[in-house]
C-alpha positions, -999 to +999 in steps of 0.1 A: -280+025+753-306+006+735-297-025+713-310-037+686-305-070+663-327-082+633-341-114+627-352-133+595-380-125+574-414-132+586-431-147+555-469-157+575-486-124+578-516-137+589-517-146+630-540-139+661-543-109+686-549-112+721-551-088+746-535-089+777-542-073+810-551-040+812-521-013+802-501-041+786-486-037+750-478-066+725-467-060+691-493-065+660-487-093+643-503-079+612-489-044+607-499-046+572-535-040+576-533-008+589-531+025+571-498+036+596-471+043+582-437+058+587-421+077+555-380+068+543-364+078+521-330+076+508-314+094+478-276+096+484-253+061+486-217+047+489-200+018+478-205-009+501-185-037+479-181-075+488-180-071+530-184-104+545-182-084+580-209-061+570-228-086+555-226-073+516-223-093+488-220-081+455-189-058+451-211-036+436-231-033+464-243+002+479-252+014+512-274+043+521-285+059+553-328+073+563-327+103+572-322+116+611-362+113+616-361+079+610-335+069+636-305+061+617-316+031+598-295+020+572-303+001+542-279-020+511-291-022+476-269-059+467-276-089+455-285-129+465-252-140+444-221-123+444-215-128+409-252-109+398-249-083+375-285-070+387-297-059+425-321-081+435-322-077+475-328-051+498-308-055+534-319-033+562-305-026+592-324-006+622-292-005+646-280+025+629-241+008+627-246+003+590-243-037+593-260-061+576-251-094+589-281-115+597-302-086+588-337-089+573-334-090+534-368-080+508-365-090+476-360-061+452-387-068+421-366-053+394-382-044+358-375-022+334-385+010+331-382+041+306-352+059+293-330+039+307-345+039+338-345+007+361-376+004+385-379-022+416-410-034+436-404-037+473-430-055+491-452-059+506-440-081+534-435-080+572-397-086+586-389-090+619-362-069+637-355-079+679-353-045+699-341-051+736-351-090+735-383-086+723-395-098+678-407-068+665-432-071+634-420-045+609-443-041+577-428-028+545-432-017+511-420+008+486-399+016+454-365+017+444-353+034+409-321+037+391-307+057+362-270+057+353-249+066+386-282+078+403-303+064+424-330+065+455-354+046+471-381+052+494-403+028+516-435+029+540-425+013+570-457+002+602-448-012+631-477-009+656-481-020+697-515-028+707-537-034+744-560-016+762-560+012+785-578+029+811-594+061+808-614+072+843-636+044+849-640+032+811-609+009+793-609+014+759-588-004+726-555+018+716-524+010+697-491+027+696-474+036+664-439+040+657-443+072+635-406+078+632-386+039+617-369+037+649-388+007+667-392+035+696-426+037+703-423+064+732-404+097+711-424+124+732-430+154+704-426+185+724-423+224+716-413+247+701-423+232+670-401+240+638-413+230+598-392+198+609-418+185+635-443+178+610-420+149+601-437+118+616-434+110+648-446+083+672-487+089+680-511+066+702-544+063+690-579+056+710-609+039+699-642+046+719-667+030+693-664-005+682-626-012+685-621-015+648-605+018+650-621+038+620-616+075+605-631+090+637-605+070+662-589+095+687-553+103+677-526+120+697-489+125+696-465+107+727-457+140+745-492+154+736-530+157+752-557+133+747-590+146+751-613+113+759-652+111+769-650+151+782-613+146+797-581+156+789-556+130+798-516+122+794-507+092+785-474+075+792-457+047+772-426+020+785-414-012+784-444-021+769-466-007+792-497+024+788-513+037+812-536+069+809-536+101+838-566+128+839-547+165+833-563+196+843-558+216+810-576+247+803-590+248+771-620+256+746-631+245+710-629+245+676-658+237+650-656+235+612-688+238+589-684+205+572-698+170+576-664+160+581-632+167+582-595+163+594-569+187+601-538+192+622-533+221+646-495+236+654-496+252+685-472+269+707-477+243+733-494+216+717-494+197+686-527+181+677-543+160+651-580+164+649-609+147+629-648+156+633-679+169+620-703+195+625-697+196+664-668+222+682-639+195+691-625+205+724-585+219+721-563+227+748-561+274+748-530+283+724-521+300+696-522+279+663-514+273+627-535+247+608-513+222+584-521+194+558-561+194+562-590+182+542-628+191+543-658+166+529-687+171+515-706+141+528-703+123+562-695+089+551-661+072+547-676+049+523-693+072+499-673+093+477-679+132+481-661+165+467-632+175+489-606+201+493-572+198+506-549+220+521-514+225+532-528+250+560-511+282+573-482+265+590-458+281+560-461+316+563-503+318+565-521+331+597-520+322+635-552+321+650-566+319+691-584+295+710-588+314+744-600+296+775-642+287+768-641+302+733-654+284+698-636+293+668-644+291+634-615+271+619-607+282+585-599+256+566-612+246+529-639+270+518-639+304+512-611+298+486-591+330+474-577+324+438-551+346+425-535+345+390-497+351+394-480+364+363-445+361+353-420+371+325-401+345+307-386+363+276-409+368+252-437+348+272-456+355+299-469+327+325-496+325+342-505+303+373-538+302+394-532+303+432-554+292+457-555+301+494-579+298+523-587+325+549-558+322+566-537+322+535-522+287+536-521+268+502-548+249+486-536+214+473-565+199+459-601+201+449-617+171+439-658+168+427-678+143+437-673+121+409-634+120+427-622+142+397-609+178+392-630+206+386-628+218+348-597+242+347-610+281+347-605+304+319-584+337+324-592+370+304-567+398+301-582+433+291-561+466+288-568+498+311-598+505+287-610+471+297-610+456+263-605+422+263-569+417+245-566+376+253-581+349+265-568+314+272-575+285+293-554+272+320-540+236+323-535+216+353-499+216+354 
């Protein structure tokens, strides 16, 4: 059983990195400057009251609980003074016991909001919660809201290990991410894959350029393939060690026609989250779905191009093979199907535009190169004689 206790807030977020030897792990000091992130959120609460066991202030306290993916953490909206008549504190426990003693506390910037509505700041700041023995760096920041009797609150947590490990005869810069709020680090994501694995979960990530770990870092899951310098390799995480272990995977590619692009692949075997350009991009042989992509226009990260986004064919689109030493054509972005879907309401008749790509999963967004929406399109309806009978022009909604 694995025991966890939190420490105090850690109010210096600046501090140096060194690596160690060769496979060894030590946690980032400065989980805030990365883009990682774990999702929470929690919508449902109970009174917590004034609990000097639990650590609870205000007898008006609540207590909530993340949800399953994010490993039981529990979290109390109170106060600093057990007379306040406002929540100004945040209490979070990662134990999963739903006790806040000596836990980390965030102050809760509370302002008003509109129709009654009162809106809090959280963050950002780095806490530190002790796992096993060992201070682990937790970045967070997020929102809390309440109207009436209802409330929710949701928060972006990064926690991150970082070394070096060996690939072959090369040793390249990787960190480890807790994906999942847990303080984990080694949550292998394995099939059959289900709507629910696209939850976060924890994900190792390689640099072989410069070590500053930019857009076209490798990324893989814990429990999933890395394919490095012409390789595929597993790579095992534990007591804050990595190492790295060629596989012999059979396997062939997949190129998009785009500058750049990123897009995950749902497999069932493999789980993979892939970023390129105009070259294939080697994938283990499986039968996929795509899920949450986005194509560019241009090939720089810095430089703002037109895009299109996509929530992929994971949800009811089309499955598509990669069989042993085959290139496919991944479908994602462009050619883009757009359908207008009528419906009844009463009197009135509505009328949405659908997009979809070639394999029928959902477009999300299309943005120009100015970063903006293209100008919503015009609809015509004409009768069986094909006379126009209306006209109208559709918002974004």
């Amino acid at each position: 059983m694995t025991k966890i206790t939190i420490g105090c807030v850690l109010v210096m977020l600046c501090g140096s990195f060194a690596l160690g030897a060769t496979g060894d792990l030590t946690f980032m000091k400065q989980p805030l400057s990365t883009t990682y992130t774990s999702l929470v959120y929690v919508n449902s609460f109970t009174h917590g009251g004034s609990d000097k066991d639990r650590g609870l202030v205000n007898e008006h306290s609540v207590v909530g609980a993340a949800a399953k993916t994010a490993g039981g953490m529990h979290v109390a909206i109170d106060s600093t003074k057990p007379g306040a008549t406002q929540s100004d504190v945040l209490r979070l426990d990662f134990s999963g016991q739903g006790k806040f003693k000596d836990a980390p506390t965030v102050e809760i910037k509370i302002k008003p909001g509109r129709s009654g509505t009162t809106m809090g700041a959280i963050g950002p700041v780095v806490v530190v919660a002790k796992r096993d023995g060992r201070s682990i760096p937790v970045a967070i920041r997020g929102h809390y809201w309440k109207q009436k009797t209802r409330r929710g609150l949701s928060l972006m947590l990064s926690s991150v290990m970082e070394g070096e490990c060996r690939f072959g005869a090369k040793t390249y810069p990787v960190r480890v991410v807790d994906g999942n709020a847990n303080l984990g680090f080694s949550d292998a994501l394995k099939p059959p894959f289900s709507p629910r694995s696209r939850m976060p979960f924890d994900r190792i990530v390689v640099d072989t350029g410069d070590g500053k770990f930019a857009s076209g870092a490798i990324t893989s899951y814990v429990g999933q393939p890395a394919f490095v310098d012409g390789k595929w390799y597993s790579i095992d995480v534990a007591d804050m060690k990595i190492t790295a272990a060629a596989q012999k995977i059979t396997g062939g590619s997949v190129k998009v026609n785009a500058p750049r692009w990123t897009c995950t692949l749902i497999g069932k075997k493999n789980y993979l989250t892939l970023s390129g350009g105009a070259e294939p991009i080697a994938v283990p042989a499986d039968e996929y779905r795509t899920a949450n992509y986005t194509v560019f226009t241009g090939s720089d990260p810095g430089k703002r191009c037109a895009t299109v986004s996509g929530y992929g064919s994971f949800s009811g689109g089309k499955a598509f093979t990669v069989a042993p030493g085959q290139t496919v054509d991944l479908s994602i972005g462009a050619p883009i199907e757009a359908t207008v879907v009528a419906a009844m309401r009463g009197t009135k008749v509505n009328m949405n535009l659908m997009m979809t790509d070639a394999l029928g999963g959902r477009i999300r967004s299309i943005t120009t190169n100015a970063g903006a929406r293209p100008p919503a399109p015009s609809i015509e309806v004409v009768d069986k004689a094909g006379k126009i009978v209306y006209t109208a022009k559709l918002k974004y909604g």
